[in-house]
SETIZA-855084 format. One record per residue: residue number from 1; chain; x, y, z of N, C-alpha, C in turn. Coordinates in steps of 0.2 Angstrom, whole numbers. Layout:
<sites>
<site><n>NUM</n><chain>A</chain><n_c1>X</n_c1><n_c2>Y</n_c2><n_c3>Z</n_c3><ca_c1>X</ca_c1><ca_c2>Y</ca_c2><ca_c3>Z</ca_c3><c_c1>X</c_c1><c_c2>Y</c_c2><c_c3>Z</c_c3></site>
...
</sites>
This chain:
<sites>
<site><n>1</n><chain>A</chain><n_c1>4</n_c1><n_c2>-6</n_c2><n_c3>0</n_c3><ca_c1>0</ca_c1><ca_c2>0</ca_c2><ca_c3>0</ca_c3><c_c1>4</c_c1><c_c2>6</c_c2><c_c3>0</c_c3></site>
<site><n>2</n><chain>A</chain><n_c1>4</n_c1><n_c2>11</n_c2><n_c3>-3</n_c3><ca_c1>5</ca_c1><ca_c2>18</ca_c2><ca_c3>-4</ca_c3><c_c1>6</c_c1><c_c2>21</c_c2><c_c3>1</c_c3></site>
<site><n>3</n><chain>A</chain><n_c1>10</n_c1><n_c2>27</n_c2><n_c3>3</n_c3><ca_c1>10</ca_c1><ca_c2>29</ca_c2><ca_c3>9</ca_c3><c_c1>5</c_c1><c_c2>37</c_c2><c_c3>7</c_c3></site>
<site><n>4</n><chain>A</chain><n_c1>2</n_c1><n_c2>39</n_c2><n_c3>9</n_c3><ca_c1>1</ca_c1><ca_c2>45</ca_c2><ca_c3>8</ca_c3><c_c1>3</c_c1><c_c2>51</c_c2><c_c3>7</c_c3></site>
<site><n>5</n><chain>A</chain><n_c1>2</n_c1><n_c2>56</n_c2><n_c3>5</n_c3><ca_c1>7</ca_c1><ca_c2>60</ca_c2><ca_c3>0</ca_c3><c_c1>3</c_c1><c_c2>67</c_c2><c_c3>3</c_c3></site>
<site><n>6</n><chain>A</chain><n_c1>5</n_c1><n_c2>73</n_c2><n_c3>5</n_c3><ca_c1>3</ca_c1><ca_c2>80</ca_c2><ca_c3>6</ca_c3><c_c1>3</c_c1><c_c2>84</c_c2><c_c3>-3</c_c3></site>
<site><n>7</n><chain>A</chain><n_c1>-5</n_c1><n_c2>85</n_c2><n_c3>-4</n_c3><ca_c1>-7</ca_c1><ca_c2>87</ca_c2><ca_c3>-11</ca_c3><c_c1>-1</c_c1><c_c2>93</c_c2><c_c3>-13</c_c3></site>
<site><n>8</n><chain>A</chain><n_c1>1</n_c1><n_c2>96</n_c2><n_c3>-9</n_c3><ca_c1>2</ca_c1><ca_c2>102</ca_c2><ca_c3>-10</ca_c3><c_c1>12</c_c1><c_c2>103</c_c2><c_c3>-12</c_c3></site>
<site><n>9</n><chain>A</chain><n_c1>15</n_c1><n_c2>99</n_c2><n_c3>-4</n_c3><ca_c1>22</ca_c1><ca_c2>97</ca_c2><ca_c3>-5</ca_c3><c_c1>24</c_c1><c_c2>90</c_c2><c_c3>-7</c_c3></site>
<site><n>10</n><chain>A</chain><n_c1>20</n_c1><n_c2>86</n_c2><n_c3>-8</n_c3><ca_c1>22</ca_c1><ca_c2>78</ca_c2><ca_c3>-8</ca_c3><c_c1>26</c_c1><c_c2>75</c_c2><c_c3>-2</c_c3></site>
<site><n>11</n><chain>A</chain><n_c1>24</n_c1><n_c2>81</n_c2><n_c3>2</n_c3><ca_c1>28</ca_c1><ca_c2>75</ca_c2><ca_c3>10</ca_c3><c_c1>26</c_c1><c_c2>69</c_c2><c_c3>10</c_c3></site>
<site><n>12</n><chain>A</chain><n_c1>28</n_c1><n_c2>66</n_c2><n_c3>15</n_c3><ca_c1>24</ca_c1><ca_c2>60</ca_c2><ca_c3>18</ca_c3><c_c1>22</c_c1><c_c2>62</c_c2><c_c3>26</c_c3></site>
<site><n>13</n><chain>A</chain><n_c1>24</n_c1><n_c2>68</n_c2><n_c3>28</n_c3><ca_c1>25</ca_c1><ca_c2>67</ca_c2><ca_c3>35</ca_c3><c_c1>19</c_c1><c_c2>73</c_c2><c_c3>38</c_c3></site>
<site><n>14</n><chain>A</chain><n_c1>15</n_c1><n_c2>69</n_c2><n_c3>42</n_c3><ca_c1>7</ca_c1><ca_c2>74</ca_c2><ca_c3>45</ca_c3><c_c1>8</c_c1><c_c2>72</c_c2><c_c3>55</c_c3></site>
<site><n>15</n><chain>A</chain><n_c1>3</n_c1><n_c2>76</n_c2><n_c3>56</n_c3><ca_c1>4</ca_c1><ca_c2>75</ca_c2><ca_c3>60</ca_c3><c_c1>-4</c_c1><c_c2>79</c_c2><c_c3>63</c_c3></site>
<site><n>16</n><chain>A</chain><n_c1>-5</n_c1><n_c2>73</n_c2><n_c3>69</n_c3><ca_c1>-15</ca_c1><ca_c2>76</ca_c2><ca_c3>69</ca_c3><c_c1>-13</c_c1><c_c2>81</c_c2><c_c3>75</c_c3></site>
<site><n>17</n><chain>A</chain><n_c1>-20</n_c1><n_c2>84</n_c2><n_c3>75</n_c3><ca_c1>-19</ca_c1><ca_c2>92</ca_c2><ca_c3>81</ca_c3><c_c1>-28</c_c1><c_c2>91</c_c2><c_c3>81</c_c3></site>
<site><n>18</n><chain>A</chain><n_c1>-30</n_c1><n_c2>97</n_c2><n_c3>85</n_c3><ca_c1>-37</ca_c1><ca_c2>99</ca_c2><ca_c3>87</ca_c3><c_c1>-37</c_c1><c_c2>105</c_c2><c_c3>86</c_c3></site>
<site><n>19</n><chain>A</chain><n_c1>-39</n_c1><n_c2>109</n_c2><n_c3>79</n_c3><ca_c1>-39</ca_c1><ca_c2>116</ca_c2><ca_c3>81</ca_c3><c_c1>-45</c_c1><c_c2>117</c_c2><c_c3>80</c_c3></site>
<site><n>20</n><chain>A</chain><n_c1>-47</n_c1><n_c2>126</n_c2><n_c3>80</n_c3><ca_c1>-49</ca_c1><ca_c2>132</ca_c2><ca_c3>80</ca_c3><c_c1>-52</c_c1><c_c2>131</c_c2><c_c3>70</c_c3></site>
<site><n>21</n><chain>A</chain><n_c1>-58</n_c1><n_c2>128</n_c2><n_c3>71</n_c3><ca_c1>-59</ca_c1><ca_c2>130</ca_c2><ca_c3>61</ca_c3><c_c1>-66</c_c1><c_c2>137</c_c2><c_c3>62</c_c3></site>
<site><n>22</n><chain>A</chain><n_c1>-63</n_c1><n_c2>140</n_c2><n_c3>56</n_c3><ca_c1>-67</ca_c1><ca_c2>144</ca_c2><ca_c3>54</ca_c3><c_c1>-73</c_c1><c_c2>142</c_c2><c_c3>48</c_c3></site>
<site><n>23</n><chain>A</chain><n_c1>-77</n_c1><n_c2>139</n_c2><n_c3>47</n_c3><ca_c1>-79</ca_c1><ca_c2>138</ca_c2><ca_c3>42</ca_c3><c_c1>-84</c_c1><c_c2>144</c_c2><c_c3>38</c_c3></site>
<site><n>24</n><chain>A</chain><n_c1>-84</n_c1><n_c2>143</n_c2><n_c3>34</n_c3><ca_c1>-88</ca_c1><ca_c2>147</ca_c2><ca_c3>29</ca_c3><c_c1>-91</c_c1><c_c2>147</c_c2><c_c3>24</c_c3></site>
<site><n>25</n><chain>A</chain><n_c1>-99</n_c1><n_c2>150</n_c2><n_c3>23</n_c3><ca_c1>-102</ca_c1><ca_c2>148</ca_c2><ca_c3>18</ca_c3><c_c1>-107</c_c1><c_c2>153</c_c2><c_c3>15</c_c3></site>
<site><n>26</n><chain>A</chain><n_c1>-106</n_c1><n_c2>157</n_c2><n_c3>11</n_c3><ca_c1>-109</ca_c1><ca_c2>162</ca_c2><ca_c3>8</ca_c3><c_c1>-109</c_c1><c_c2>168</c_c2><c_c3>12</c_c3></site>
<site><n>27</n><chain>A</chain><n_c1>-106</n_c1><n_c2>169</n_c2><n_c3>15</n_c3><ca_c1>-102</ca_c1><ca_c2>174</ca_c2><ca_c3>19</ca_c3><c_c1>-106</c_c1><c_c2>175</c_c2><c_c3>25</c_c3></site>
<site><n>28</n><chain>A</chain><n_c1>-106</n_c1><n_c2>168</n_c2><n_c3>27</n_c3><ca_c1>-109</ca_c1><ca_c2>166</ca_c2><ca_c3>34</ca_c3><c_c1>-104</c_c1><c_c2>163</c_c2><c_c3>39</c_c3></site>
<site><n>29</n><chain>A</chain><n_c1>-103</n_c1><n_c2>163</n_c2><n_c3>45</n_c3><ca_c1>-98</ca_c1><ca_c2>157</ca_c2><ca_c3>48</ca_c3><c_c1>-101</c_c1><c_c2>155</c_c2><c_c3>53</c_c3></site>
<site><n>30</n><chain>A</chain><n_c1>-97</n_c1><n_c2>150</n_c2><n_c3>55</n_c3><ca_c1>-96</ca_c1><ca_c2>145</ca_c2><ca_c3>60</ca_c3><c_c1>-90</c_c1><c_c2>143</c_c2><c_c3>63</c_c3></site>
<site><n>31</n><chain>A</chain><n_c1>-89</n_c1><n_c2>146</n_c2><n_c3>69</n_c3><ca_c1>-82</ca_c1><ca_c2>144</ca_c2><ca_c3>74</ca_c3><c_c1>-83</c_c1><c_c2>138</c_c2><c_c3>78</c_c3></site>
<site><n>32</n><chain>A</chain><n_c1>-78</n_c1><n_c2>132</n_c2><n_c3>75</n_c3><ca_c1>-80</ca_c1><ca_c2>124</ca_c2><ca_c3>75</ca_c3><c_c1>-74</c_c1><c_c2>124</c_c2><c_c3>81</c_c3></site>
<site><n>33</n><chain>A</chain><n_c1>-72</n_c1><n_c2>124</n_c2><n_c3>88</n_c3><ca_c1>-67</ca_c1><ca_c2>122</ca_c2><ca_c3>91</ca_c3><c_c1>-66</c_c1><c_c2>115</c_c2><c_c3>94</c_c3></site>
<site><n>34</n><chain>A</chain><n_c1>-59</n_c1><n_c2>114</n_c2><n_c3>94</n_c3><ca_c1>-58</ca_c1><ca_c2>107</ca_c2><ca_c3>94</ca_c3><c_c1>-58</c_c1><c_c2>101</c_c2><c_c3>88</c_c3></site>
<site><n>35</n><chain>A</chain><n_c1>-58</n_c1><n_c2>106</n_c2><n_c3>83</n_c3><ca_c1>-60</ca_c1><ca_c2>99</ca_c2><ca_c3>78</ca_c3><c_c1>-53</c_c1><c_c2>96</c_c2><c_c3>75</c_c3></site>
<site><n>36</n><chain>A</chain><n_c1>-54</n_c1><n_c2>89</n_c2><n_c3>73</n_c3><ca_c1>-49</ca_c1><ca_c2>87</ca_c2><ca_c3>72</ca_c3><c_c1>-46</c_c1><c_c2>84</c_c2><c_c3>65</c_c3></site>
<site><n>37</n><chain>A</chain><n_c1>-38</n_c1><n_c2>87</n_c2><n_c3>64</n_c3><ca_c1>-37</ca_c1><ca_c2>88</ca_c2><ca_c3>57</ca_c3><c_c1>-29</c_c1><c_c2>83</c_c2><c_c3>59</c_c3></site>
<site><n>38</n><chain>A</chain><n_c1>-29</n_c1><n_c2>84</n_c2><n_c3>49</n_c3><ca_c1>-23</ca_c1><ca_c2>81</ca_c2><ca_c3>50</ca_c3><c_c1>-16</c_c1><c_c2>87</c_c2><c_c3>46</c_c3></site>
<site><n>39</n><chain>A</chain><n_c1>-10</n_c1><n_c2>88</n_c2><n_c3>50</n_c3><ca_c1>-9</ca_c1><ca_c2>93</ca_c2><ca_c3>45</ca_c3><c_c1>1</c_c1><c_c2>91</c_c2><c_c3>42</c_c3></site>
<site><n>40</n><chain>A</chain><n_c1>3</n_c1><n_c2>95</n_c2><n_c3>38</n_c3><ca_c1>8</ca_c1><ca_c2>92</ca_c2><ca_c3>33</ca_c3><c_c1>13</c_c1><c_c2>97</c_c2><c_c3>39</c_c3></site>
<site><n>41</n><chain>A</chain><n_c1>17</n_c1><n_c2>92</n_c2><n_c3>41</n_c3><ca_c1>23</ca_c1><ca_c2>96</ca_c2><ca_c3>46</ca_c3><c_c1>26</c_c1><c_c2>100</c_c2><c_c3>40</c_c3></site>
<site><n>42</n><chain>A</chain><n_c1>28</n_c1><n_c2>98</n_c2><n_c3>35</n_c3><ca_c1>33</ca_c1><ca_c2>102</ca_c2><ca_c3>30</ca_c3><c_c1>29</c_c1><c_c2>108</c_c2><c_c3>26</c_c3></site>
<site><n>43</n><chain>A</chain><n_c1>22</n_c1><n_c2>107</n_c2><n_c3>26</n_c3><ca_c1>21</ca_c1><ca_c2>115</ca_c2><ca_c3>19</ca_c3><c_c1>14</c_c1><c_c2>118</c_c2><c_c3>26</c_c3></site>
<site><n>44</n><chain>A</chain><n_c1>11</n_c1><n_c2>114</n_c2><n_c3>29</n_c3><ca_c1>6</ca_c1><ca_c2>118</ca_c2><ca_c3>35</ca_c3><c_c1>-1</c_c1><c_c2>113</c_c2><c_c3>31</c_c3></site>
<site><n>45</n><chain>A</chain><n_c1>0</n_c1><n_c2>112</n_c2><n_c3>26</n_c3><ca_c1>-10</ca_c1><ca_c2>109</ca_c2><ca_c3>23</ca_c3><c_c1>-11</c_c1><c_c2>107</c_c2><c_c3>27</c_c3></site>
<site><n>46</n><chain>A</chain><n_c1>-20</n_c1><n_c2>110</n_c2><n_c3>29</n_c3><ca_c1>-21</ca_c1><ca_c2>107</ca_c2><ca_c3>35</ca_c3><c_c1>-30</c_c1><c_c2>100</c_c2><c_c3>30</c_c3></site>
<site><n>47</n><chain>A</chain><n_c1>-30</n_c1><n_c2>94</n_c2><n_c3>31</n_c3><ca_c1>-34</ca_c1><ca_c2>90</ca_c2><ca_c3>28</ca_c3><c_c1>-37</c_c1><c_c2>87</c_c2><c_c3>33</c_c3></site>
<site><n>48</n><chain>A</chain><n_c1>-44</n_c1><n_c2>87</n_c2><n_c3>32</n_c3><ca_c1>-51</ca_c1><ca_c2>86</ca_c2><ca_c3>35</ca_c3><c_c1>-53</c_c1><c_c2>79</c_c2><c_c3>32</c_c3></site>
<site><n>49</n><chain>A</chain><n_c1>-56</n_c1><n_c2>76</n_c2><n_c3>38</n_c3><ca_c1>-58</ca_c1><ca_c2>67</ca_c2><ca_c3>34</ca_c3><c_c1>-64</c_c1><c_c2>71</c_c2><c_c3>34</c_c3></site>
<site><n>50</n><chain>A</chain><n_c1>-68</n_c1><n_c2>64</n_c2><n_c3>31</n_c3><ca_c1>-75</ca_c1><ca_c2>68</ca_c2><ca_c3>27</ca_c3><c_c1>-81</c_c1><c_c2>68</c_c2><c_c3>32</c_c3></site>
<site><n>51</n><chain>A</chain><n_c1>-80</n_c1><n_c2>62</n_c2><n_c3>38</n_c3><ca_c1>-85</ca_c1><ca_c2>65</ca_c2><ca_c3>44</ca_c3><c_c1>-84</c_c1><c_c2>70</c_c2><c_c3>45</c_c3></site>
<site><n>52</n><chain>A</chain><n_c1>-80</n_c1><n_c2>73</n_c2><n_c3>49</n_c3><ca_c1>-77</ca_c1><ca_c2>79</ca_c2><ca_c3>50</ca_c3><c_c1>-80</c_c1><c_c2>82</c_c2><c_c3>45</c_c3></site>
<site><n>53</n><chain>A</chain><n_c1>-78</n_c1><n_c2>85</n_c2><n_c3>39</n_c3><ca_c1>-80</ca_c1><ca_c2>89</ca_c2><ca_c3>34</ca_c3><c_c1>-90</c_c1><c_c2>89</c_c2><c_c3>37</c_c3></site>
<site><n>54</n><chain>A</chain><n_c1>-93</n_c1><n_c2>82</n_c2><n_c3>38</n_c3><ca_c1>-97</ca_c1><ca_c2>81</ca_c2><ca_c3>36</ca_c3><c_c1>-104</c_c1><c_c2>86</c_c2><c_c3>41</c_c3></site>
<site><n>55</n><chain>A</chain><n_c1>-101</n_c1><n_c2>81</n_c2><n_c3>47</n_c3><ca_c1>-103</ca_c1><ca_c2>84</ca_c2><ca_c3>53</ca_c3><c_c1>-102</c_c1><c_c2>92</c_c2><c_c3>55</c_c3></site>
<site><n>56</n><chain>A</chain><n_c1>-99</n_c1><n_c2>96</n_c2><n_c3>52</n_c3><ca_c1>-97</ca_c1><ca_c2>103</ca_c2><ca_c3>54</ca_c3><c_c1>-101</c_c1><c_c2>106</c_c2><c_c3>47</c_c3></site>
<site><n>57</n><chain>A</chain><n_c1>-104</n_c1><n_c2>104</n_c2><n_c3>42</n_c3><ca_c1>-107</ca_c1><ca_c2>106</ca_c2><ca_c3>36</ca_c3><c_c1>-115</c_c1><c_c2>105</c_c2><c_c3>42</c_c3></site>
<site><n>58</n><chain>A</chain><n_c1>-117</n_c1><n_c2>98</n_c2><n_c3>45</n_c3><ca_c1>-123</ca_c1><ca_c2>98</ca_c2><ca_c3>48</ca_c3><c_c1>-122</c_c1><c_c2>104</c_c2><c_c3>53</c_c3></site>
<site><n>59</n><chain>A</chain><n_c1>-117</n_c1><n_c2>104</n_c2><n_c3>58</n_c3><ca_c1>-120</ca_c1><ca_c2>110</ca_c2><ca_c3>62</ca_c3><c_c1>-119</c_c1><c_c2>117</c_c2><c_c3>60</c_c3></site>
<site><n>60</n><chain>A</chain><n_c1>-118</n_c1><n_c2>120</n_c2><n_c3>55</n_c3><ca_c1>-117</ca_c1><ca_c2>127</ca_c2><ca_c3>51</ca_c3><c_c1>-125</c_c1><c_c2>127</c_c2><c_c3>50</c_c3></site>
<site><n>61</n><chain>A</chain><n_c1>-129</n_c1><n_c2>120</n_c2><n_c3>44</n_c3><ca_c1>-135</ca_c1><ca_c2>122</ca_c2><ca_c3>40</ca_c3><c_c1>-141</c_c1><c_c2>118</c_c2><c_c3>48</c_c3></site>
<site><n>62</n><chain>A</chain><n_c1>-139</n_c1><n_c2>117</n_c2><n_c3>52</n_c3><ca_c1>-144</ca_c1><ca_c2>117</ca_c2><ca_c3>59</ca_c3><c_c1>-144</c_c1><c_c2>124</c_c2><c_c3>61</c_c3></site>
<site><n>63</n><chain>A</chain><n_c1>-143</n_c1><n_c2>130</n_c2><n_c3>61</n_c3><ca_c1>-143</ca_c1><ca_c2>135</ca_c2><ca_c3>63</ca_c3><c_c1>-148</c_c1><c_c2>141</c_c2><c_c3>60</c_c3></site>
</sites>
C-alpha cells in the first residue's frame, strides 16, 4: 500500500492536532473548536476526513 502524500508538498509526513476552524459559507460562519485535522509538518496543509468535513457542514445548516 502507498503511503500517503501531502497534495500540496508531496511530503509524507502529518501530524494530527485539534484546532480552532473557521468555516464558511456564503459569507456566513461557524467557529467549529476542537475539531480534528490532520496537518503536513513540511508546507502547513491542513486536511479534514469527510465525517469531520461532514458533521461541521450539519451544524453550520442546523442553525
Amino acid at each position: 500500500m502507498s503511503e500517503k502524500r501531502c497534495n500540496t508538498c508531496g511530503s509524507t509526513h502529518y501530524e494530527e492536532r485539534r484546532i480552532t476552524d473557521l468555516y464558511s459559507h456564503q459569507g456566513k460562519y461557524l467557529i467549529v473548536p476542537n475539531t480534528p485535522v490532520e496537518i503536513c509538518t513540511d508546507c502547513g496543509t491542513t486536511y479534514y476526513s469527510a465525517p469531520v468535513l461532514k458533521a461541521i457542514e450539519q451544524q453550520f445548516f442546523a442553525i
